[in-house]
C-alpha positions in Angstrom: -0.1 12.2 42.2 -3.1 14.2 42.1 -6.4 13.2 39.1 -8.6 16.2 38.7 -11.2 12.9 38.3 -10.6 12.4 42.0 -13.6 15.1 42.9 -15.7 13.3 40.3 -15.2 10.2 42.3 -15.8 11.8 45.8 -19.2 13.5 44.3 -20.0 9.5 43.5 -19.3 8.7 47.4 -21.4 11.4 48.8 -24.2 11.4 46.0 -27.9 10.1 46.8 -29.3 7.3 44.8 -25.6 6.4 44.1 -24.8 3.4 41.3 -21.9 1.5 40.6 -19.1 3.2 39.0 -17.6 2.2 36.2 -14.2 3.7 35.9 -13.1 3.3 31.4 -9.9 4.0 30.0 -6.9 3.4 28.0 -4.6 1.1 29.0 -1.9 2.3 31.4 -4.0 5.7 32.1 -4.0 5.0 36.1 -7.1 3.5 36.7 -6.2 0.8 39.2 -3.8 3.2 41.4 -6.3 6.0 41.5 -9.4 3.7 42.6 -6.5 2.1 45.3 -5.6 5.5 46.3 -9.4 6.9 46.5 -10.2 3.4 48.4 -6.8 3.9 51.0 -7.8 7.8 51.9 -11.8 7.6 51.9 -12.8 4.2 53.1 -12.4 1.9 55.7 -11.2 -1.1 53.5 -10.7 -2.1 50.1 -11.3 -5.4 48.5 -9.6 -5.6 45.1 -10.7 -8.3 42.5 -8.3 -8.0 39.3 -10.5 -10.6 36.6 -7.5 -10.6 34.2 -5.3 -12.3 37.0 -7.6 -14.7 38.5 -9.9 -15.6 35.6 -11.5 -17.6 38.1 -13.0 -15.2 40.2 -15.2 -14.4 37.1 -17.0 -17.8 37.6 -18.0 -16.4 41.0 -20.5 -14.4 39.3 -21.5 -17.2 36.6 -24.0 -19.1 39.7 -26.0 -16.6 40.3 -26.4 -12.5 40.1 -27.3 -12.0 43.0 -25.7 -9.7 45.0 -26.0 -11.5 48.4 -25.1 -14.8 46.6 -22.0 -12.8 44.7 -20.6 -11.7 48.0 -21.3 -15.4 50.0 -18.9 -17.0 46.8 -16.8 -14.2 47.1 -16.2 -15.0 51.4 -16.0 -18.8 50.3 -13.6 -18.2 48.0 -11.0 -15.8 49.4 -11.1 -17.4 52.6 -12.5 -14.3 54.8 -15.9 -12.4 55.2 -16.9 -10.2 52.2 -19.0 -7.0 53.8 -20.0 -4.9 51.6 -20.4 -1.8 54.3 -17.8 0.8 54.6 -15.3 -0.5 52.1 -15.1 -0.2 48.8 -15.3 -3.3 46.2 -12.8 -2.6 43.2 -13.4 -4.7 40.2 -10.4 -4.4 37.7 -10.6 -5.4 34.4 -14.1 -6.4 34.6 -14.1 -6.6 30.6 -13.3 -10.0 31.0 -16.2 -11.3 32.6 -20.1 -11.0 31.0 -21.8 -11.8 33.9 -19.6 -9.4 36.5 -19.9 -6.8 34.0 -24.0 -7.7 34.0 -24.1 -8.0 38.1 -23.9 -4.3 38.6 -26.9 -3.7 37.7 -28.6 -6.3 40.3 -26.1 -4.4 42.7 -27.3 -1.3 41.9 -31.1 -2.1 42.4 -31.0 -5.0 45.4 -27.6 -3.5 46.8 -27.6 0.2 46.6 -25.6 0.3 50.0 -22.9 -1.3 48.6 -19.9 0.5 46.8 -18.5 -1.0 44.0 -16.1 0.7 41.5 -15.9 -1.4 38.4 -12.6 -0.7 35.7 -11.5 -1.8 32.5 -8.9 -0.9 29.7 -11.1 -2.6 27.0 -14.2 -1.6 28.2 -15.0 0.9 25.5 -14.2 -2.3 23.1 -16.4 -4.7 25.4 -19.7 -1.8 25.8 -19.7 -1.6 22.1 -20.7 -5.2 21.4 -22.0 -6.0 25.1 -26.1 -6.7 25.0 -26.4 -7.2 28.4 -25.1 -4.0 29.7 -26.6 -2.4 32.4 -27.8 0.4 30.8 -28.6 3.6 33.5 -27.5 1.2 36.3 -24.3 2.6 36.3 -22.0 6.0 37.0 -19.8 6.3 34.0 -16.8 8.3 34.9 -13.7 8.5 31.9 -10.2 8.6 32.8 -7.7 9.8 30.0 -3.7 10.6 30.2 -3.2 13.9 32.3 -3.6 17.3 31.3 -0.8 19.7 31.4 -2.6 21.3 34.4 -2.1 18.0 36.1 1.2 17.7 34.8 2.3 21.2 36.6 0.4 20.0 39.7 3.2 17.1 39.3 6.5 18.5 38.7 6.2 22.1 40.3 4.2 23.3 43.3 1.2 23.9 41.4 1.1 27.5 41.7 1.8 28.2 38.2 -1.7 26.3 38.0 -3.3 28.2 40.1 -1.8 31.1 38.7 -3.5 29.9 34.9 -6.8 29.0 36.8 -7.2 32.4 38.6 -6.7 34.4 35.4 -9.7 36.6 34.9 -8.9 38.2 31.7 -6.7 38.4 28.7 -4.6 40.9 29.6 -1.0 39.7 29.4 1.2 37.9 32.0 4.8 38.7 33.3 7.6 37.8 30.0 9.2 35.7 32.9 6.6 34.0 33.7 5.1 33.2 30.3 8.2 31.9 29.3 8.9 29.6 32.3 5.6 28.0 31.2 6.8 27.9 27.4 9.3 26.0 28.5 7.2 23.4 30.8 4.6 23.2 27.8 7.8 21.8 25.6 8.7 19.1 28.6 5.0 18.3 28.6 5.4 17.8 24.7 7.7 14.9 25.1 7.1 13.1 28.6 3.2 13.6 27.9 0.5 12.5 30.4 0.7 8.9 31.1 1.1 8.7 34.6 3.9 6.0 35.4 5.9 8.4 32.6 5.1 11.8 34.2 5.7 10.1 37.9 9.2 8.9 37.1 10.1 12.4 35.4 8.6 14.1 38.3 11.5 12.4 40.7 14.2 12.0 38.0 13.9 14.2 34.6 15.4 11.7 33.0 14.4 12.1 29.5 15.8 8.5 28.5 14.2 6.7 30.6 10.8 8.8 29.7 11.1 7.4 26.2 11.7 3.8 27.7 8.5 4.0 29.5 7.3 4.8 26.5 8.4 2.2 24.7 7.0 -0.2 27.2 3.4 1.5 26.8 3.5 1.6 23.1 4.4 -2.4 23.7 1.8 -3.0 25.7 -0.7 -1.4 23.2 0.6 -4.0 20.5 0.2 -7.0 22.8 -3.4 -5.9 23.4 -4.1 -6.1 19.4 -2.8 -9.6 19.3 -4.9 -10.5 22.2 -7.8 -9.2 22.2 -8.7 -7.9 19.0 -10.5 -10.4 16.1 -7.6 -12.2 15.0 -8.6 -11.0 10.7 -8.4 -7.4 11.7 -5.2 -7.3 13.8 -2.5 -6.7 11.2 -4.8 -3.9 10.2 -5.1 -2.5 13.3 -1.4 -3.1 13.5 -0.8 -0.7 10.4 -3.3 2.1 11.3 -1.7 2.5 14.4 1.5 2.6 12.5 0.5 5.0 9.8 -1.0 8.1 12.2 2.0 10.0 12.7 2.9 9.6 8.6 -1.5 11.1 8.8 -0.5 14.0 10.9 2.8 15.0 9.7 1.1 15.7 6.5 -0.3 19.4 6.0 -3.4 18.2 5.5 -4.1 15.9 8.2 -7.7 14.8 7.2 -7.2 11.0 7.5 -7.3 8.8 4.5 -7.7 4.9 4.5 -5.7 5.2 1.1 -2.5 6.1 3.5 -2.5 3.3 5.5 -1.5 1.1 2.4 -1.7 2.0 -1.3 -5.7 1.1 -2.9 -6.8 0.8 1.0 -10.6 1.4 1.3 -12.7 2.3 4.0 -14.5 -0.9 4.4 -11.2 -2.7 4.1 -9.6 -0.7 7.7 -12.9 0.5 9.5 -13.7 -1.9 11.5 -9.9 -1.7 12.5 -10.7 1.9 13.4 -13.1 1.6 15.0 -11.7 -0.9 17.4 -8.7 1.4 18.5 -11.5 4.4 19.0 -13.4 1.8 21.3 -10.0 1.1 23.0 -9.6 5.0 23.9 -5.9 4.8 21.6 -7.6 7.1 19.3 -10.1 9.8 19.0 -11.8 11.1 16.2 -12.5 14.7 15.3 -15.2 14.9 12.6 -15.6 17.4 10.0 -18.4 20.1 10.7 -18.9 21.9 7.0 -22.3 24.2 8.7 -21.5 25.2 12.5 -25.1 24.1 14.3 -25.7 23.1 17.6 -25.3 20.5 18.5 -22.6 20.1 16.8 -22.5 16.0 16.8 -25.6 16.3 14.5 -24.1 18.5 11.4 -20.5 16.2 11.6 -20.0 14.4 8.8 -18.7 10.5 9.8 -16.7 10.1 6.6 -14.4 12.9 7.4 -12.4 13.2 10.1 -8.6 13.3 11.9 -7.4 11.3 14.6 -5.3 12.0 17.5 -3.5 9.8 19.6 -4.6 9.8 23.4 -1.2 11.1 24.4 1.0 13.7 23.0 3.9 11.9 24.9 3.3 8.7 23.0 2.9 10.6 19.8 6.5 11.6 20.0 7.5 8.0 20.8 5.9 7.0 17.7 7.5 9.5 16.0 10.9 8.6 17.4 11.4 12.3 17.9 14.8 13.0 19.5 14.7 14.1 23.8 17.3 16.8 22.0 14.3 18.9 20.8 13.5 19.8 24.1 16.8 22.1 24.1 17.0 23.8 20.4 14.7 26.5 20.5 11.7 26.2 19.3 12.5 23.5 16.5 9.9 21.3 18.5 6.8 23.6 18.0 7.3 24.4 14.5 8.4 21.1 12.8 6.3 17.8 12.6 3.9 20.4 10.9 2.1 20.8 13.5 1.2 18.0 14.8 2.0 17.9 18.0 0.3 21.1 19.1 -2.6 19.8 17.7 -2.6 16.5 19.5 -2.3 18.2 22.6 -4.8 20.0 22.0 -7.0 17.7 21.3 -6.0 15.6 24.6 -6.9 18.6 26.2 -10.6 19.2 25.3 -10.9 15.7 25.3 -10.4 15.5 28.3 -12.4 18.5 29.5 -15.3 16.1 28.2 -15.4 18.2 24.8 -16.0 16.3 21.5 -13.7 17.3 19.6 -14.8 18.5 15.8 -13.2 20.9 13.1 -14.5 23.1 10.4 -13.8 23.2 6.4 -15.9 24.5 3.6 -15.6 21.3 1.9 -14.0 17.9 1.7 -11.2 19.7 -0.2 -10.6 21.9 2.6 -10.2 24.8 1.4 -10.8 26.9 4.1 -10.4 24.6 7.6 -10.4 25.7 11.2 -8.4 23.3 13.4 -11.1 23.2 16.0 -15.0 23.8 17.1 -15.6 25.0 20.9 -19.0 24.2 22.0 -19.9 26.2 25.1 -23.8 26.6 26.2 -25.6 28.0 23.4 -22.4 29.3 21.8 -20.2 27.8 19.0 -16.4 29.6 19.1 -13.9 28.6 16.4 -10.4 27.6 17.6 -7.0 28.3 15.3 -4.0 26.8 16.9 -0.3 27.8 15.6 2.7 26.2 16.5 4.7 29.3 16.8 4.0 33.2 17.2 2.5 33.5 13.9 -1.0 35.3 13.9 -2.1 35.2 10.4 -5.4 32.9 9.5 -6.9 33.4 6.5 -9.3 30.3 7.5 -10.1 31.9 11.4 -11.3 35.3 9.1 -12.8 33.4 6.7 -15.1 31.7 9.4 -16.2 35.2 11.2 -17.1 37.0 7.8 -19.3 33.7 7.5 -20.7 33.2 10.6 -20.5 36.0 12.7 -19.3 34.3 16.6 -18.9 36.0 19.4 -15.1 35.6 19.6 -12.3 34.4 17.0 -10.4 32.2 19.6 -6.4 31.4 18.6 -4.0 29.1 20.6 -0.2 29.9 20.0 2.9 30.7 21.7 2.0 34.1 22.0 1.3 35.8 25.3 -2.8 36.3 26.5 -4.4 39.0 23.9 -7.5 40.1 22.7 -8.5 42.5 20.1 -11.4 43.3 18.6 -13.4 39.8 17.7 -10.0 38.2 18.7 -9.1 36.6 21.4 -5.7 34.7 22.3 -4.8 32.0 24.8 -0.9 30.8 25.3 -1.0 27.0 24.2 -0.5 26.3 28.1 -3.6 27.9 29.2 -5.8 26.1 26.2 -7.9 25.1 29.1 -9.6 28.3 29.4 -10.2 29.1 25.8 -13.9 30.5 25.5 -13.8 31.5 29.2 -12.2 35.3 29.5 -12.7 38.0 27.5 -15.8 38.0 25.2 -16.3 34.6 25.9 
């Protein structure tokens, strides 16, 4: 399967002055097959390292850091010479070793020849207590679950991608065709983004099996807590994780450490939090009461959501039913909302967007699901789960403030009048882009 990521990874390749890459992402995401796959189709030879397997290769680095020295140990140990020419060096799972994680940046200033592509499923965890990080030594690239873009690239032909990518306007598209894509955004619901889930229902549509997959992945997660996570915040960890679809079924989805367990503080579960934001499991969108750019700078910290990284594995968690897929459109409208938010969400995200929302105050009473920054521009984002057009909040927020366009995501056709301008929850990807945007 095709990564959009793959160009990002190619500009890497070609680019002057290059750096080590350091590939970070959520468990499971694909990191280790897309770095293989780049490696098999645009370089002579691969040597993969895997640190988590064979802890020992991480004393390899503890001699010495340099480079030359790195790659003589490496030869010794593997049996065979260690060139650093036309091949590409994958390290996987660096997280587990300090000093490989603190050699790239003696590769990137004694060895800037070599290619090395460095990958982690902790790393966020690991870079936000590392001190000896090699800070601007490195290309950061982030890899998340795949977009539903991605997702039609996988089980169609990927011209009903190209089709959403070419549109120009908001002028409406073929009933046919809207619908056919309706009905791929409600498979995407369930199967999600991960890619060993969307590869298997690619070749089987097996729905069951989807939601084993997922199972396995949701598993995985829990294992990672009990390994790798302090030992006094795990069962904490353990029941934040638990608690987010209970946070986002509710209609009012700010989170609150008081739902996690009854008289739960902040300073009792933030730490907690904080570790499965690190891991890429959650992300945070932050409360922004005045719309400023930048926005990161008028968010408020103590206020905030959280989404899961995959809308896929939000339905797991949820234990929603594979039925929902075939009874209308029970699976857009119930779960107030939350799904079509967390898809959302995963979608910005991973258009490198930090994703914020807007409310008059912590009591919310006025709340826009969603904050667009684009250039100098600000554009509000209202996203329905059904047909229905009405926001009181999205009007509220132009009286106010005036944008340039009122931007709504719903299962309504492309539309725009007046300030208004409407993208189909399939073609979220373009919001801000047509029309008066």
């Amino acid at each position: 399967m095709e990564r959009d990521v793959r160009a990002d990874l190619l500009d890497w390749k070609e680019g002057a002055g290059r750096k080590p890459l350091l590939l970070k992402g959520a468990r499971q995401v694909g990191k280790t097959w897309l770095l293989q796959d780049f490696a098999a189709k645009e370089y002579e030879s691969c040597l993969y390292l895997n640190f988590e397997k064979d802890p020992r290769i991480g004393g390899l680095f503890e001699d010495s850091l340099e480079p030359s020295v790195i790659l003589k140990n490496l030869s010794l140990y593997l049996g065979k010479p260690v060139e650093a020419e036309n091949r590409l060096i994958i390290l996987d799972e660096i997280q587990v070793s300090n000093a490989a994680l603190n050699s790239l940046k003696y590769f990137s200033e004694e060895m800037p020849q070599a290619h090395i592509a460095a990958a982690g499923s902790l790393l966020g965890v690991k870079l936000s207590k590392s001190r000896s990080f090699p800070v601007g030594k490195v290309t950061l690239v982030d890899l998340h679950p795949m977009t539903f873009l991605e997702f039609l690239d996988a089980v169609s032909d990927g011209s009903l991608r190209e089709f959403i990518e070419s549109k120009e306007d908001l002028s409406p598209i073929p009933v046919p065709i809207h619908d056919k894509l309706v009905g791929l955004l409600r498979e995407y619901y369930f199967v999600g983004g991960m890619p060993e889930v969307v590869a298997a229902y690619a070749e089987r549509r097996d729905l069951v099996e989807v939601r084993e997959i997922q199972e396995d992945i949701l598993e995985g997660f829990q294992l990672d807590f009990a390994k790798y996570a302090p030992s006094s915040d795990f069962p904490k960890i353990v029941r934040i994780w638990e608690s987010i679809p209970a946070h986002l079924s509710r209609e009012n989805k700010k989170f609150q450490y008081s739902k996690i367990r009854k008289g739960g503080r902040a300073r009792d579960y933030e730490a907690g939090l904080a570790w499965l934001v690190h891991a890429g499991l959650l992300h945070k969108c932050l409360r922004v009461s005045t719309p400023k750019l930048p926005l990161r700078t008028y968010a408020d910290p103590r206020a905030f959501k959280t989404y899961v990284l995959d809308v896929g594995l939000l339905c797991a968690m949820a234990r929603l039913d594979p039925r929902v897929l075939i009874e209308g459109e029970w699976i857009f409208v119930e779960f107030h909302g939350a799904l079509v938010e967390n898809y959302v969400s995963q979608q910005l995200i991973t258009k490198g967007d930090r994703v914020h929302y807007w409310a008059t105050d912590t009591g919310g009473q006025a709340e826009v699901d969603f904050l667009i920054e684009q250039g100098a521009s600000i554009y509000p984002l209202e996203v329905k789960a059904g047909i229905n057009l009405k926001s009181k909040s999205l009007a509220s927020y132009g009286a106010k403030y005036g944008p340039r366009a009122l931007c709504r995501s719903n299962l309504k056709n492309f539309d725009a009048r007046g300030a208004y301008e409407n993208y189909p929850l399939y073609a979220v990807s373009r919001v801000a882009e047509l029309g008066l945007g």
